[in-house]
C-alpha positions as CSV (number, residue, x, y, z in Angstrom):
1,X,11.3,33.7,47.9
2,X,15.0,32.6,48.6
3,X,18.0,33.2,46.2
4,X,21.8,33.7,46.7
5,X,25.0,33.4,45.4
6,X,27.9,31.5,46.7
7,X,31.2,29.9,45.6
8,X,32.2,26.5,46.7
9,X,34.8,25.6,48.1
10,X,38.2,25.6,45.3
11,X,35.9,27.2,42.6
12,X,36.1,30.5,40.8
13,X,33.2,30.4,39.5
14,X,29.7,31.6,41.3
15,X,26.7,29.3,41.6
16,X,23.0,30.5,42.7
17,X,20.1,28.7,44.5
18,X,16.8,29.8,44.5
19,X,13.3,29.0,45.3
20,X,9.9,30.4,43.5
21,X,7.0,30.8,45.4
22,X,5.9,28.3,48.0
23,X,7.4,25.3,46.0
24,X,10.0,23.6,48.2
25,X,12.5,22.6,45.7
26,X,15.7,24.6,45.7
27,X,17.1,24.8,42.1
28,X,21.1,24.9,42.0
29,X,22.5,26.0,38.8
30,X,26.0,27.7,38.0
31,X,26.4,31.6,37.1
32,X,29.4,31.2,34.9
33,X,31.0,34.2,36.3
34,X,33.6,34.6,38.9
35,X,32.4,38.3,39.4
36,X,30.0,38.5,42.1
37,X,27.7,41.6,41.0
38,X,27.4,40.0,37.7
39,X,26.6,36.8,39.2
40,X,23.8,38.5,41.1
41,X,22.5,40.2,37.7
42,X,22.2,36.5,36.3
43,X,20.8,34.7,39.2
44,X,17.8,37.6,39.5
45,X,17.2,37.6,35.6
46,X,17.0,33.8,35.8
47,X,14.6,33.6,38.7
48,X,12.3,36.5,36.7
49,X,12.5,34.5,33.3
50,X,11.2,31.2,36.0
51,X,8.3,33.2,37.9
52,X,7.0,34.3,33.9
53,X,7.5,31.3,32.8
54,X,5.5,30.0,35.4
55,X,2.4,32.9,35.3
56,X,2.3,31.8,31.0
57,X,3.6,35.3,30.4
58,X,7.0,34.1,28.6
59,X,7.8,30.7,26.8
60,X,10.0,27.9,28.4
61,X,13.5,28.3,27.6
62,X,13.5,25.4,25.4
63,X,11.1,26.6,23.0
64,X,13.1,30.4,23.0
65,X,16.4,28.8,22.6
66,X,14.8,26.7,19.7
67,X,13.3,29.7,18.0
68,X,16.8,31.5,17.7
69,X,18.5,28.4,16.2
70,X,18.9,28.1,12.5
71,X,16.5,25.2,10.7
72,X,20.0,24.0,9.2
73,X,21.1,23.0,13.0
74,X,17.8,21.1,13.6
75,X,17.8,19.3,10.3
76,X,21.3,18.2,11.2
77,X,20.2,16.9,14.6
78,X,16.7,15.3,13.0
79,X,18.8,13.4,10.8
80,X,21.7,12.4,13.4
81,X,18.6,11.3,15.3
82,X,17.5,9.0,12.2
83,X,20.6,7.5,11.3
84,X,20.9,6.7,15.0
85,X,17.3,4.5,14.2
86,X,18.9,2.9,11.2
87,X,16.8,4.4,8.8
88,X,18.5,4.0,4.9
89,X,20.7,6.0,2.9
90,X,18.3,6.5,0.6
91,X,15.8,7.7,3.6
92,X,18.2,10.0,5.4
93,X,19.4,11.8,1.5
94,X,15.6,12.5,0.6
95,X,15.1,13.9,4.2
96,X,18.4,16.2,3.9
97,X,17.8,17.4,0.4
98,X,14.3,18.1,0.5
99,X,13.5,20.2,3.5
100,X,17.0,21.6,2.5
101,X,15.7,22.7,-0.6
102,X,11.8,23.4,0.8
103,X,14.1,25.7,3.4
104,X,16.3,28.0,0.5
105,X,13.3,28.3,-1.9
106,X,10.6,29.2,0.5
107,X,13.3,31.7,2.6
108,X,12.6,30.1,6.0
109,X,15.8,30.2,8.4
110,X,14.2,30.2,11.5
111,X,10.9,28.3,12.5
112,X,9.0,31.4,13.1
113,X,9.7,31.4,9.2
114,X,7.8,28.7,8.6
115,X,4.0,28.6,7.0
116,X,1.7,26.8,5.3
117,X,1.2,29.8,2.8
118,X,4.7,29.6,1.8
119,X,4.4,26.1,1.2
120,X,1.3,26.4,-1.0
121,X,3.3,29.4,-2.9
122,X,6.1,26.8,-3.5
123,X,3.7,24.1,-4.8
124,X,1.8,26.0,-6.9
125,X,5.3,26.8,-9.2
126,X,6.5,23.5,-9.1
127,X,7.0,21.3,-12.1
128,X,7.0,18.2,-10.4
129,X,4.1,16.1,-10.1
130,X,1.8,16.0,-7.4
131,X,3.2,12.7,-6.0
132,X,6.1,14.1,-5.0
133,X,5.1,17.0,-3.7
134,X,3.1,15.2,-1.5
135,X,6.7,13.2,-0.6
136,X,8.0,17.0,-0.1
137,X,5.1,17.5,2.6
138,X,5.7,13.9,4.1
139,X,9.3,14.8,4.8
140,X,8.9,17.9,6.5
141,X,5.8,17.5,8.5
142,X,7.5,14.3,9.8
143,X,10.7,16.8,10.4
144,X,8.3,19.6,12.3
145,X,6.4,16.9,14.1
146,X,9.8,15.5,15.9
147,X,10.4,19.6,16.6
148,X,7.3,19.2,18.5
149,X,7.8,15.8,20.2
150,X,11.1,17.0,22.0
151,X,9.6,20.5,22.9
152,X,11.0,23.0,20.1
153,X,7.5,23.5,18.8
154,X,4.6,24.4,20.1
155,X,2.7,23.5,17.2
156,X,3.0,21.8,13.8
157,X,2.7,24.9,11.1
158,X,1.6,23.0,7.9
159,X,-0.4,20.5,10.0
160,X,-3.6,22.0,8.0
161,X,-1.8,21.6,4.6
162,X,-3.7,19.1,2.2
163,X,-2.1,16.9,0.0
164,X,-2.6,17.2,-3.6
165,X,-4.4,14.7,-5.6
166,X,-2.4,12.0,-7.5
167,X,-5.5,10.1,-9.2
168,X,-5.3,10.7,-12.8
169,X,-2.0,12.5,-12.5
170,X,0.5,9.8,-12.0
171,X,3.6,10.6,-14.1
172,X,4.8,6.9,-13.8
173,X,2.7,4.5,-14.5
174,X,4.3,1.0,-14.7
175,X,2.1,-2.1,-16.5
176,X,3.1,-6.0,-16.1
177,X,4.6,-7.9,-18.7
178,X,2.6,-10.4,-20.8
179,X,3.6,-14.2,-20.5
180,X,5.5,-14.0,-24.1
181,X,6.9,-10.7,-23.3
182,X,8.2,-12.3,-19.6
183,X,9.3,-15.4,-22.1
184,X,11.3,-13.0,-24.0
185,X,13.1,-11.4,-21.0
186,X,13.8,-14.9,-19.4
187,X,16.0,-15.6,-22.6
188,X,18.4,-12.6,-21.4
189,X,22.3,-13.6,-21.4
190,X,24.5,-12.9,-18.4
191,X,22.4,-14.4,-15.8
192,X,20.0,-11.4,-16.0
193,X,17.2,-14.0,-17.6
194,X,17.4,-15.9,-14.4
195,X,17.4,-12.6,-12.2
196,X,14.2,-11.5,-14.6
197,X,12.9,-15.1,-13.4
198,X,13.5,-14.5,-10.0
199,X,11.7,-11.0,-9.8
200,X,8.7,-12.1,-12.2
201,X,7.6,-15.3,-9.7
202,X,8.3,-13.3,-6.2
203,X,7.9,-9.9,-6.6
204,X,11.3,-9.5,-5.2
205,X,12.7,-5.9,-5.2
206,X,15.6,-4.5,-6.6
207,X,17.8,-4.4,-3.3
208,X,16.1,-7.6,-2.2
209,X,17.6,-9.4,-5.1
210,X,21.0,-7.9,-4.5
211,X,21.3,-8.4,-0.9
212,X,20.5,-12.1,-1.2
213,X,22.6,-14.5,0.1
214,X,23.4,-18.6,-0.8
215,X,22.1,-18.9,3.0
216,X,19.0,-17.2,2.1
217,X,17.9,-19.6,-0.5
218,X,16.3,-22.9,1.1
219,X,16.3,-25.5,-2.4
220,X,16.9,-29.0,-1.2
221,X,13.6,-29.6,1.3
222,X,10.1,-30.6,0.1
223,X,9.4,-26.8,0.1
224,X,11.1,-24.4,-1.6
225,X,11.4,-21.0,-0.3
226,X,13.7,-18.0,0.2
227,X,13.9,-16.5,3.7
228,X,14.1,-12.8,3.0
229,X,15.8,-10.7,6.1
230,X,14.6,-8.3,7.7
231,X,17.5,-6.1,7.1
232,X,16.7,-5.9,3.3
233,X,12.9,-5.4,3.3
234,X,11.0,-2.5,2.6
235,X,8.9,-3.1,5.9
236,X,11.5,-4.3,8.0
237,X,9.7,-7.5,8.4
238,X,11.4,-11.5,8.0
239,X,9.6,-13.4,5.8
240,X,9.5,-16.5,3.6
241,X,8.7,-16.2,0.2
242,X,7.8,-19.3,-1.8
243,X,9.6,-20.9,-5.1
244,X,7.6,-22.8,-8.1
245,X,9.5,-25.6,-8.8
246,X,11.2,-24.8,-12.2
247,X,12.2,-21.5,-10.8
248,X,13.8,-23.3,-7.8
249,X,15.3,-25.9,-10.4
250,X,16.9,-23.2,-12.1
251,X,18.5,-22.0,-9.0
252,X,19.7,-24.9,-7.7
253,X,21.4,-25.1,-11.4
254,X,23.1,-22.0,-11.1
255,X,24.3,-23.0,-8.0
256,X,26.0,-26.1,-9.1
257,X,27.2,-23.8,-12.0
258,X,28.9,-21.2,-9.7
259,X,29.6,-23.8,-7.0
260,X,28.9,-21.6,-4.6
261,X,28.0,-22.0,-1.4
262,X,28.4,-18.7,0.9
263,X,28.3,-15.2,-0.3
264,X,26.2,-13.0,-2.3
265,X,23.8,-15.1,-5.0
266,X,24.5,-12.3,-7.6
267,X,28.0,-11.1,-6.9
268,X,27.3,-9.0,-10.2
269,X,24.4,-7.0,-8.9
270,X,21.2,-6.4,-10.4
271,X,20.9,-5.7,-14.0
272,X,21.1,-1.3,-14.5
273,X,18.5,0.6,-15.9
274,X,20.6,0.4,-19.1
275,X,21.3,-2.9,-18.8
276,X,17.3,-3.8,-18.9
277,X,16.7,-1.1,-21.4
278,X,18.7,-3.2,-24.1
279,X,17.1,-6.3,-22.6
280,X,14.0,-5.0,-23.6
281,X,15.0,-3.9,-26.8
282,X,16.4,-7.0,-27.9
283,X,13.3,-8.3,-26.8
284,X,11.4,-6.5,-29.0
285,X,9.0,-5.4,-25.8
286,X,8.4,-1.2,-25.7
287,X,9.4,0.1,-22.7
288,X,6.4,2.7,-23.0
289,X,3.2,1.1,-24.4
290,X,0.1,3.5,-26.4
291,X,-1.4,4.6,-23.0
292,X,2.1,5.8,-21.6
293,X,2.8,3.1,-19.2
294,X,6.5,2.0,-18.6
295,X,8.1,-1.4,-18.0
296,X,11.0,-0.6,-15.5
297,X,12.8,-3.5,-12.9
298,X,9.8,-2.7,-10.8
299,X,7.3,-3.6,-12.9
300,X,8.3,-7.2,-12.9
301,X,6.5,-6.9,-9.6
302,X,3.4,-6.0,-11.1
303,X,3.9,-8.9,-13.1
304,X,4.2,-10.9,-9.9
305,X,0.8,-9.5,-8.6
306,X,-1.1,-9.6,-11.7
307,X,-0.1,-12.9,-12.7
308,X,-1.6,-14.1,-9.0
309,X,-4.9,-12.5,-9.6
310,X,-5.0,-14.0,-12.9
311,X,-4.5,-17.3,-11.4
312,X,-7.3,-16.9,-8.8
313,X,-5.3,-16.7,-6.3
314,X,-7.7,-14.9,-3.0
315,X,-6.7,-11.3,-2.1
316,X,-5.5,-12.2,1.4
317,X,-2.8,-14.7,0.3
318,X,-1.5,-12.2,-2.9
319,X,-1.4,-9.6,-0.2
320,X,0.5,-12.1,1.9
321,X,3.3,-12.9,-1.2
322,X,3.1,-9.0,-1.8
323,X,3.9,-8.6,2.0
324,X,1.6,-5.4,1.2
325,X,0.1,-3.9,5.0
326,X,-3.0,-2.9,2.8
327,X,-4.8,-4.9,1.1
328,X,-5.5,-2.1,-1.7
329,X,-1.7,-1.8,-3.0
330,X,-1.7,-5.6,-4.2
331,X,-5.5,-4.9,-5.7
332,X,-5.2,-1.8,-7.6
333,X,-1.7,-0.3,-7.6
334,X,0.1,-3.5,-8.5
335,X,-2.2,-5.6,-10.5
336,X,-2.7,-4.4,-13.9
337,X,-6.1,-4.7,-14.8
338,X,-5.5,-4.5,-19.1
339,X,-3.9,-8.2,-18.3
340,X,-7.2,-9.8,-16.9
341,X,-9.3,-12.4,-18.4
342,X,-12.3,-9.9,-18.6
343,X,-13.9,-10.6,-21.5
344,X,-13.9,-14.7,-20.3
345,X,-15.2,-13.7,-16.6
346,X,-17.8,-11.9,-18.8
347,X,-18.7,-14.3,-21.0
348,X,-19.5,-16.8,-18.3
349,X,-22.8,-14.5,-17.5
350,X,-24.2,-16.6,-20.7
351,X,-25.2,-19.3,-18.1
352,X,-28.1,-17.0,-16.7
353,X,-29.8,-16.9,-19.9
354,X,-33.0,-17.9,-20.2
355,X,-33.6,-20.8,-22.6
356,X,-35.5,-20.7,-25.3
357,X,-34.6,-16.8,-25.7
358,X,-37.6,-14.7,-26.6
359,X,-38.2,-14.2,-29.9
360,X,-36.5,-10.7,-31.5
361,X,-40.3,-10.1,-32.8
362,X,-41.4,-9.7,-29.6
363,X,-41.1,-5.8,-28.2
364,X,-42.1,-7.4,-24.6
365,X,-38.9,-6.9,-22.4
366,X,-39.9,-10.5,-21.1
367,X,-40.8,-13.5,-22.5
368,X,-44.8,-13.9,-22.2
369,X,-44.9,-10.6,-20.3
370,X,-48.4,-9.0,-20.0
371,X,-50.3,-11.9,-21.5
372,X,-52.8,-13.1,-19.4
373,X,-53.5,-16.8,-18.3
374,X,-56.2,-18.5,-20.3
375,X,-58.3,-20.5,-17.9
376,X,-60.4,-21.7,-20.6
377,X,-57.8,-23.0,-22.8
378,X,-56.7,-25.1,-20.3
379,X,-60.1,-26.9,-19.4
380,X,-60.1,-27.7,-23.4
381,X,-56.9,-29.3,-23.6
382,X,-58.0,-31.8,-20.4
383,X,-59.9,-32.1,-17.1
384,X,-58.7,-31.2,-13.5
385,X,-60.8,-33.8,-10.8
386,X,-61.4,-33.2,-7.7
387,X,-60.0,-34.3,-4.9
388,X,-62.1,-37.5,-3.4
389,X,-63.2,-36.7,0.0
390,X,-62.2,-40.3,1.2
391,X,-58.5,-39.3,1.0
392,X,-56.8,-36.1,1.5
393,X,-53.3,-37.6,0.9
394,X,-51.7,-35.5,-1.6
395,X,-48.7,-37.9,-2.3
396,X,-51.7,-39.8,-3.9
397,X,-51.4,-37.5,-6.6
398,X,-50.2,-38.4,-10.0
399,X,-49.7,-36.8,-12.9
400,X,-51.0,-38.1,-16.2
401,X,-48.2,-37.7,-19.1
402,X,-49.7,-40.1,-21.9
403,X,-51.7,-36.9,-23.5
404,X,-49.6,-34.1,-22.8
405,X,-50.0,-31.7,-25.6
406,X,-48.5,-28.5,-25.6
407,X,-50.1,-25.2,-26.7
408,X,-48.8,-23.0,-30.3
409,X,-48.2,-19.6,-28.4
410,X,-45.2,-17.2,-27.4
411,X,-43.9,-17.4,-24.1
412,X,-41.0,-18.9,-22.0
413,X,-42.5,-22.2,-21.2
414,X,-45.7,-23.9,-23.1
415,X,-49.0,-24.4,-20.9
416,X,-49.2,-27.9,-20.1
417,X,-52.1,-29.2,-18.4
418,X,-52.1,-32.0,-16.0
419,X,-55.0,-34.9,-15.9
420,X,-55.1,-35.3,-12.4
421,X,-56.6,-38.7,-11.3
422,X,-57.7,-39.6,-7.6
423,X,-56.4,-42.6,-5.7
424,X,-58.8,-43.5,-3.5
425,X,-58.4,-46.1,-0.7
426,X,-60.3,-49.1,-2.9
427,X,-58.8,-48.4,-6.4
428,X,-55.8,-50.8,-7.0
């Protein structure tokens, strides 16, 4: 083992070297000290702390620095870190509020603190629904698995925690708007009628819509379409979503209305929660319905989705113009299923019918079932001849229709006998 303590040369301060076991490498690091027997104290504490470290019999200096800083510090670096990836406003406030709030209610100030039992304690008094607790458990798993990543963990604490089950206890609900209903709305004053328009026919979000820009909107070529940035959307994906023609008509009206050019499409925003609750009122549409559902800006976007399964439009393609990553969320989340055509999907089963139905007297569950064949009824009603041995050409065979009778019984179809005559090679 090798270790000293030296000054260089102009410096106060002492610096030690040292070397564990039969590794070559010299570590240099500075003692922060200019008195030499406490620089010596350092440098053999430090190579002690190295040589446990080593043998597994004390944690890295990382993970023991880590466990004495406060969970207030870390969040404050997690989030630094998160702003410095460009994640939202809206991302980075849910991230600081919840976990700060997960932090004071469940008492944990260090991360020893931290446990899954606390957080099930914490659930289990919560009002909220499960959906966002399940956001609560997102936010700080994702916070304890970047601990992790850059060493200040050695394991994830609530990594065993379940989620708890949404299915049946959604506390919003949105359903799509009918086609009157979406009528109604479209006839809103201020502009909002087109921005109703706009959302119904491309399941454009709220922050879509107000980030759009004249430059987005492509109105003049054969196809019409609106280049959505990447910068506004949910999934940080370009993409290009199409127009119907009156709905690009209508912009290209309000255009030449505005005569605008350049800029924001709605320089008045998106209509307020407010502003669509009086919408809806004037409309004479509820904005809760008998089974609880709500009719909110988003749902306009359930419209979108429900409006492409009712037009037949295949799963792929609405999941496309949903610019969903799973093909479930445009399926069952946004299309609502109370809007389908159902009852005519159903209807069209009538085509597998059997025709003539059985007769209601029957109590067979088939037509004719269980009744045997009657050979001799058939050898009454006409003759079957034999085949001539001169030929064995069964295209030669011809059925005989002048004295077809049919037979007064029950059963899907009538027995009709045949009188099969023989072609032979002289008849002509």
């Amino acid at each position: 083992m090798y270790q000293r303590i030296f000054k260089q040369k102009g410096s106060r301060v002492y610096r030690g070297r040292y070397r564990l076991g039969d590794d070559l490498k010299i570590y240099d690091v500075s003692l922060g000290t200019q008195k030499k027997h406490v620089a010596q104290a350092i440098l053999k504490k430090l190579v002690r702390e190295k040589e446990e470290e080593l043998a597994g019999l004390l944690a890295p200096k990382a993970l023991r620095d880590a466990a004495q800083k406060p969970i207030a510090d870390h969040l404050a670096d997690y989030v630094a870190d998160l702003t410095a990836m460009q994640r939202s406003r809206k991302h980075l406030a849910y991230t600081r509020n919840r976990i700060g709030r997960l932090c004071e209610e469940c008492g944990w100030q260090l991360l020893r603190d931290i446990s899954s039992d606390a957080f099930n304690r914490w659930r289990a008094l919560q009002t909220i629904g499960p959906k966002t607790c399940n956001e609560y458990l997102g936010h700080v798993s994702a916070f304890l698995t970047w601990l992790q990543k850059h060493g200040h963990l050695t394991h994830h604490p609530l990594k065993t925690v379940a989620k708890a089950e949404t299915k049946g206890f959604e506390r919003c609900v949105r359903r799509a708007l009918s086609d009157a209903e979406l009528g109604r709305m479209m006839k809103s004053p201020d502009g909002r009628g087109l921005i109703y328009f706009l959302a119904a026919f491309t399941g454009l979000r709220k922050g879509e819509i107000r980030s759009l820009l004249w430059v987005d909107l492509h109105l003049d070529g054969p196809r019409t379409f609106i280049a959505v940035r990447a910068a506004t959307t949910k999934n940080k994906k370009t993409a290009r979503q199409p127009l119907v023609p009156s709905l690009a008509a209508a912009l290209r009206a309000f255009r030449d209305q505005k005569q605008a050019t350049q800029g924001k499409v709605f320089r008045l925003g998106v209509p307020l929660a407010r502003s669509f609750r009086k919408d809806l009122f004037t409309g004479k549409i509820p904005y809760l319905d008998e089974l609880g559902r709500r009719v909110d800006f988003h749902a306009l976007r359930h419209t979108f989705a429900t409006m492409l399964q009712r037009a037949g439009v295949p799963p792929r393609v609405i999941m496309e113009l949903m610019r969903h990553s799973d093909l479930r969320l445009s399926s069952t989340t946004y299309t609502d299923t109370t809007c389908l055509p159902l009852y005519a999907e159903a209807e069209k089963l009538t085509a597998f019918l059997p025709s003539p139905v059985a007769s209601p007297k029957s109590d067979k569950t088939r037509p004719g079932e269980g009744k045997p064949v009657q050979i001799e009824a058939l050898a009454e009603v006409g003759e079957i001849v034999a085949l001539s041995p001169e030929t064995n050409d069964l295209a030669n065979v011809v059925p005989d229709w002048d004295n077809l009778k049919l037979a007064e019984r029950e059963g899907f179809e009538p027995p009709v006998t045949l009188r099969l005559h023989v072609l032979s090679k002289h008849a002509h």
